[in-house]
Structure formats: structure tokens, C-alpha cells
C-alpha positions as CSV (number, residue, x, y, z in Angstrom):
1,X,12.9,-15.6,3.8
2,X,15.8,-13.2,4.1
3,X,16.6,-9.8,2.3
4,X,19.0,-7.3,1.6
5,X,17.1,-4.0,1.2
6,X,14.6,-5.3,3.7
7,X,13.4,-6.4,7.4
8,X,10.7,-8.2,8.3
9,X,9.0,-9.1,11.5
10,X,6.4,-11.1,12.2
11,X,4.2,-10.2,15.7
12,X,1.6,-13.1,15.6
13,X,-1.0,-11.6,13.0
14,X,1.0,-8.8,11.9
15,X,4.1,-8.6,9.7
16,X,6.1,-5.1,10.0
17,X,8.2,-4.9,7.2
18,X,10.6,-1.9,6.5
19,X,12.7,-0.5,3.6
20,X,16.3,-0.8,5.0
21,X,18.4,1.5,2.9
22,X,18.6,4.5,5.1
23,X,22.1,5.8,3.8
24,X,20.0,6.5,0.5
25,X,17.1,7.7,2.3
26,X,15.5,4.3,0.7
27,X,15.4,5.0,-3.0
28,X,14.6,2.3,-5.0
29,X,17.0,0.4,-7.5
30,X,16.6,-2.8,-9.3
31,X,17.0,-5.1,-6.2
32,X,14.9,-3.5,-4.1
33,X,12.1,-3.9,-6.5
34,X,12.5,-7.7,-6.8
35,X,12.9,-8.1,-2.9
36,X,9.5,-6.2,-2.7
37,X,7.9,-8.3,-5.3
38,X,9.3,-11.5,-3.1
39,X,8.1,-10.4,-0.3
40,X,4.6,-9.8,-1.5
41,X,4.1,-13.4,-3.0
42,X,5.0,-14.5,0.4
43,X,3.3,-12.2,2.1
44,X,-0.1,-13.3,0.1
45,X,0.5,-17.0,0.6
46,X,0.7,-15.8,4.3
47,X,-2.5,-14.3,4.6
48,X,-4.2,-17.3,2.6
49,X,-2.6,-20.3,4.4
50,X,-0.1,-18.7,7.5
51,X,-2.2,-16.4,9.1
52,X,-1.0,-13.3,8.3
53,X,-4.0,-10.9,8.6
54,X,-2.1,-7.2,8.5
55,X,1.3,-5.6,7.3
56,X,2.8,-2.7,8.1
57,X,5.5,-0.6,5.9
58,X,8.0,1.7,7.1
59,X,11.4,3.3,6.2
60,X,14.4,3.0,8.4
61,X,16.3,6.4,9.4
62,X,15.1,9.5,8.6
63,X,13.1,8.9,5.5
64,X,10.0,7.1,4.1
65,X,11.2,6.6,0.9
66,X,12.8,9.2,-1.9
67,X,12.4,7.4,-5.0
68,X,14.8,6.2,-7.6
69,X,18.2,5.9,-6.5
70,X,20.7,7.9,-8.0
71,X,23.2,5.1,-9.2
72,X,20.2,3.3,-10.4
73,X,19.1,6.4,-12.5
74,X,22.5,6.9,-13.9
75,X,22.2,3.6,-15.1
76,X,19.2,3.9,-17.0
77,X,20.1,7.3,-18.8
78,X,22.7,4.3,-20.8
79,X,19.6,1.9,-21.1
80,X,18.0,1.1,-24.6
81,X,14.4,2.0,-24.7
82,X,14.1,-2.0,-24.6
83,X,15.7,-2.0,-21.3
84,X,14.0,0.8,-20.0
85,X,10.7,-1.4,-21.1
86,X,11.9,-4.4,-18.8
87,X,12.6,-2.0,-15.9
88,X,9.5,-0.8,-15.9
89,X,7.7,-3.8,-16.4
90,X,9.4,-4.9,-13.4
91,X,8.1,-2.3,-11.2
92,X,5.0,-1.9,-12.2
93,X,4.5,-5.8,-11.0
94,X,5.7,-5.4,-7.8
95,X,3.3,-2.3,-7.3
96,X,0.6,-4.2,-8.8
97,X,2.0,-7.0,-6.3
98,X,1.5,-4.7,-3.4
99,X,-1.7,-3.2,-4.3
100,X,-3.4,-7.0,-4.7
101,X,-2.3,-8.1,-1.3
102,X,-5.8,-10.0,0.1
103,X,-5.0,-8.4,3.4
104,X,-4.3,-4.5,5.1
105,X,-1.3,-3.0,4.0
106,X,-1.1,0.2,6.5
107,X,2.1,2.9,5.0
108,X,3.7,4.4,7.8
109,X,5.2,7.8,6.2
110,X,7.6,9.6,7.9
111,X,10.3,12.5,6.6
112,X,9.0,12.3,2.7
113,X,7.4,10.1,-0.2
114,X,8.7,11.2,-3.4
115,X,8.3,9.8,-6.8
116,X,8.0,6.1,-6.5
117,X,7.8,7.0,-2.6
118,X,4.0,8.3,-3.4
119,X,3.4,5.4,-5.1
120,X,4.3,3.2,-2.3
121,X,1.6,5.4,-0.4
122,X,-0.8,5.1,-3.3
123,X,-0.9,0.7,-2.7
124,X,-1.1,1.2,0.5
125,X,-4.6,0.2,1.8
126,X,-4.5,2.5,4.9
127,X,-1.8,5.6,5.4
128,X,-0.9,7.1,8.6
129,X,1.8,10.0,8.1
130,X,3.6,12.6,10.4
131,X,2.4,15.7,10.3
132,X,5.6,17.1,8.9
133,X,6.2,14.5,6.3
134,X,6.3,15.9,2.7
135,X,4.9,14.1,-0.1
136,X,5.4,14.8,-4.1
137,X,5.0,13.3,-7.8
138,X,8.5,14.5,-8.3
139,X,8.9,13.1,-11.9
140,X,8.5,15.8,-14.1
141,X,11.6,17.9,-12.4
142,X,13.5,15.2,-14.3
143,X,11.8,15.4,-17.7
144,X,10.4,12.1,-16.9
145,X,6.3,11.1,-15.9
146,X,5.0,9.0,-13.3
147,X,3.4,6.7,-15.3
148,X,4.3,3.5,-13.5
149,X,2.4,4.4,-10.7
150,X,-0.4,6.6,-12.2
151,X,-2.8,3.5,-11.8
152,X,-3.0,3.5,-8.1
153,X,-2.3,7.1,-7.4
154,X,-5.2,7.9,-10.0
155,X,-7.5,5.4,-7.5
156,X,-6.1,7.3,-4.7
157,X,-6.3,11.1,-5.6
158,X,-8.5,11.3,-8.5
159,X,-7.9,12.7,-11.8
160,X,-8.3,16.4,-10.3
161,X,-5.6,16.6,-7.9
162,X,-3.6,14.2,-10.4
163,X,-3.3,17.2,-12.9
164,X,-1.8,19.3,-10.5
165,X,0.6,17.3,-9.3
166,X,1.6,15.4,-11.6
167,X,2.1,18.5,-14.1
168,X,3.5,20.8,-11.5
169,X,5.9,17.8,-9.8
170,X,5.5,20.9,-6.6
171,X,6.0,18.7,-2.7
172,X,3.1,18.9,-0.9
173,X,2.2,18.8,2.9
174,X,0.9,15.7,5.0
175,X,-2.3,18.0,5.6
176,X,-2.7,18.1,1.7
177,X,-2.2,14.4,1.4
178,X,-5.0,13.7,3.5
179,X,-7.2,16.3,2.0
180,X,-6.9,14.2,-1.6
181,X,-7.2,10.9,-0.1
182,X,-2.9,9.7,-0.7
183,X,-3.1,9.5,3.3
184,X,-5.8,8.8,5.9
185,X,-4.6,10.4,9.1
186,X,-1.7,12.9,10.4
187,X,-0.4,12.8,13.4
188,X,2.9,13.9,15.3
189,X,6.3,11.7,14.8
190,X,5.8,10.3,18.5
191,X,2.0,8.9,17.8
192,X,2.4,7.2,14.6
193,X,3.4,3.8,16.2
194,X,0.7,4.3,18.0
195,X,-1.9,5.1,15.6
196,X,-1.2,2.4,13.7
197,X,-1.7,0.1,16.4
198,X,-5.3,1.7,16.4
199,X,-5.8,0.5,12.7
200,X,-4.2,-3.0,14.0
201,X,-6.6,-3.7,16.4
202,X,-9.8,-2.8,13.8
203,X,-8.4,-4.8,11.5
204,X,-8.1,-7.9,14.1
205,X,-11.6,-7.2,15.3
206,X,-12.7,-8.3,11.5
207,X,-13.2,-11.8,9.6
208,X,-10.2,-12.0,7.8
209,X,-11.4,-13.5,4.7
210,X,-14.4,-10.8,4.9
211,X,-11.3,-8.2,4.8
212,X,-10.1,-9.7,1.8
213,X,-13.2,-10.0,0.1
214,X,-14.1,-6.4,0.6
215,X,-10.8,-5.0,-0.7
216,X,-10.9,-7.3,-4.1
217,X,-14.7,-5.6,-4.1
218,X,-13.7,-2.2,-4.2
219,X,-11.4,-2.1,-7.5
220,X,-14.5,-4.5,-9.0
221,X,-17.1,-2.2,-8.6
222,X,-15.6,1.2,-8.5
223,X,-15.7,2.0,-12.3
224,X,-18.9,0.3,-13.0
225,X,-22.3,1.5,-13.1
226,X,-25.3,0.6,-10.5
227,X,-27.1,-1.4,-12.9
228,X,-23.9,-3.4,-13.6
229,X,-22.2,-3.6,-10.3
230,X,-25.5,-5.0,-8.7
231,X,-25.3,-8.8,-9.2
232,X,-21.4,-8.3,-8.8
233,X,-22.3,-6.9,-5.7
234,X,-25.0,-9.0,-4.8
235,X,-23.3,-12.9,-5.4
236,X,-20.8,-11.3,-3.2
237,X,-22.5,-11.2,0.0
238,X,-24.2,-14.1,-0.8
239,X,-21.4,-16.2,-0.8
240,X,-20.1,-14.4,2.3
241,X,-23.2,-14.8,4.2
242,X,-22.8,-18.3,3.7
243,X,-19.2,-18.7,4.1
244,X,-18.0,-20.1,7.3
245,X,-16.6,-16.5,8.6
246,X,-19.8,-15.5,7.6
247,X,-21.9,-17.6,9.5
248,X,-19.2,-17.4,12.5
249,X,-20.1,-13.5,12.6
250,X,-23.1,-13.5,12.5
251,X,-23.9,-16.2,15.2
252,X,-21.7,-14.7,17.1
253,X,-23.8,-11.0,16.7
254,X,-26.9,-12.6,17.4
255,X,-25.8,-14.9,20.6
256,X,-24.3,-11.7,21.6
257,X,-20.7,-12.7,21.9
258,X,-16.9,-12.3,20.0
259,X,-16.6,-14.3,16.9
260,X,-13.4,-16.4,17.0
261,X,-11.0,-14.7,15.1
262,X,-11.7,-11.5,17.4
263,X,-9.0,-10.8,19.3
């Protein structure tokens, strides 16, 4: 599949794919939201049928991603409220897209994640940023909200850190990002490639279907009380335990050996 706005790569299991509009520090616009959405489809029927078992996303040049584009936003200050509507629609699929992938997504954050940037972090299953990155729910500086994305950042940052930023729209640190949960380690520039090769090979080291069963868990359960998450949580190991990955691990734990999607 070929885009525009994005590269792909594929390295047997893994698929690195990057935000390629450096010359606009990769701010989102229409087209990049449908290439994303694209991409994800694919990228699901991967994991369920091509082997795909992990993705990485990156920004080219020197940022992660800004946000809206500027042409784009200039755009929608002619928009009808209708329009606006559709737009939004749009993107709130593709980050819904994103944040159902039944497989790792790992962000890899570099220079800053602002506005629809964060929320690019917020689907993100695992986030490794440098440490001099700069983060922010820039929306309100515009008079606007970041409402299409306050689902997953919610899930990510909770409703505390939420009213801060969200009502303040102030940047943030890397440091900070990690101490609300948006990112899950910071490093220095020259050790992100190689902390995310770290997170690679755990991933690799796990059933694949058991990955994606344990990431559909968590938004299942999450809200819901003990008493009602129990047989939710309980047919779900059941079935796993008798799932073919599931028996595969745990033969291979008891005859003391790799099971065979180990690499």
C-alpha cells in the first residue's frame, strides 16, 4: 500500500511506520488523517492474518508531530458547523482506529507532541520519548478544546492531570509526561532507537494472540466493578488457556523450553 504523508517498513514482525511531512513539522490535515485510518485497517488485517505482531510510529525531521496544520486550520475557520462535524468525525475514527489495533503500537516522540500530537501519544500502547521532547494539549490557546482526543488521553492521564492541562493548554516536559502516564520511558535522542528495540523484543517473546487479547481486556474491564468484571475476566482466560497459543505456552513452560512464536 503506498502513501503520501507516510512511510512504512516492514522488518519481519515489525512494521515502522513514520509521519512524513517534516516541512510542517508533521501537522495533520485532512489527508493525513485518511492515510492513517488506511494504514490501520491494514495494519489490523496484518496482525490477524500477515503476521504483523508490533508497529512503531515516528516523525520524520525534527518533530514528532505539531498538530493541525496551518492551511488545514485556515480552512476550517470557512467551514459550516456541519463540516466541522464531518472533520471531526473523520478523525476521531482514525484515532479510534489506532487505539483498537489488536497488536503493540510503541510512539516514538521526539522534538514535541502538540495538540493532536498528544493524542497520537495517548493511542499509543507503549511511549518512549527523548528526554527533551515537549508535550502539550495546546487547544485552548486557540479558543478551541481537545475534545477529539479527550477519550484516550482521559485513559492515559486521568481526569486530574486532564484539568490541568487541558484548561491551562501550558507545554509540559518529557519527565512530566511520564510522571501522568502520556509516556512510559525517557531517554536521550541517541537511545530511543534503541529502547524501543527493548520493547520489540518483549513483545516478540509473547503469544501474539495473548497480546491482543490482553489489550482488548484492559478497556473491558477498566471502568467496571470487581463483582462485574469477574466472569468478563474469568471466560477470558479460560478460553485462552485452551486456545492453541495457550496450550503452546504453557507446554512449552512446563517441558522447560521456548514456545514457538518466541524469537
Amino acid at each position: 500500500m503506498s502513501y503520501n504523508f507516510l512511510t512504512t517498513k516492514r522488518d519481519g514482525a515489525v512494521e515502522y511506520l513514520t509521519l512524513n511531512r517534516p516541512e510542517v513539522r508533521n501537522a495533520f490535515n485532512e489527508d493525513v488523517i485518511a492515510e492513517l485510518t488506511r494504514w490501520a485497517a491494514a495494519a489490523a488485517d496484518a496482525a490477524r492474518h500477515g503476521g504483523l505482531r508490533a508497529a512503531v510510529l515516528a516523525g520524520a525531521g525534527k518533530v514528532f508531530c505539531a498538530g493541525a496544520d496551518v492551511t488545514w486550520m485556515s480552512t476550517m475557520v470557512r467551514y459550516t458547523e456541519e463540516e466541522n462535524l464531518r472533520d471531526a468525525l473523520a478523525m476521531s475514527r482514525m484515532f479510534a482506529a489506532l487505539d483498537a489495533l489488536p497488536l503493540p503500537l510503541i510512539g516514538r516522540i521526539h522534538g514535541a507532541a502538540l495538540g493532536g500530537g498528544c493524542g497520537l501519544a495517548a493511542v499509543c500502547d507503549i511511549v518512549v520519548a527523548d528526554e527533551q521532547a515537549v508535550f502539550g494539549f495546546t487547544e485552548v490557546k486557540l479558543g478551541i478544546l481537545p475534545a477529539v482526543i479527550s477519550p484516550f488521553a482521559l485513559a492515559k492521564i486521568g481526569r486530574s492531570a486532564a484539568r490541568e492541562l487541558f484548561l491551562t493548554g501550558a507545554r509540559f516536559s518529557a519527565a512530566r509526561a511520564r510522571e501522568i502516564g502520556l509516556v512510559h520511558a525517557v531517554v536521550p535522542a541517541a537511545d530511543l532507537d534503541a529502547t524501543i528495540e527493548q520493547y520489540v523484543g518483549e513483545i516478540l517473546t509473547g503469544g501474539p494472540d495473548g497480546i491482543a487479547a490482553a489489550k482488548a481486556l484492559i478497556p473491558n474491564v477498566w471502568s467496571r466493578s470487581i463483582d462485574e468484571a469477574m466472569p468478563i475476566t474469568a471466560r477470558a482466560i479460560a478460553a485462552r488457556r485452551v486456545s492453541p497459543e495457550g496450550q503452546e505456552g504453557l507446554k512449552a513452560f512446563l517441558e522447560k523450553r521456548k514456545p514457538a512464536w518466541s524469537t
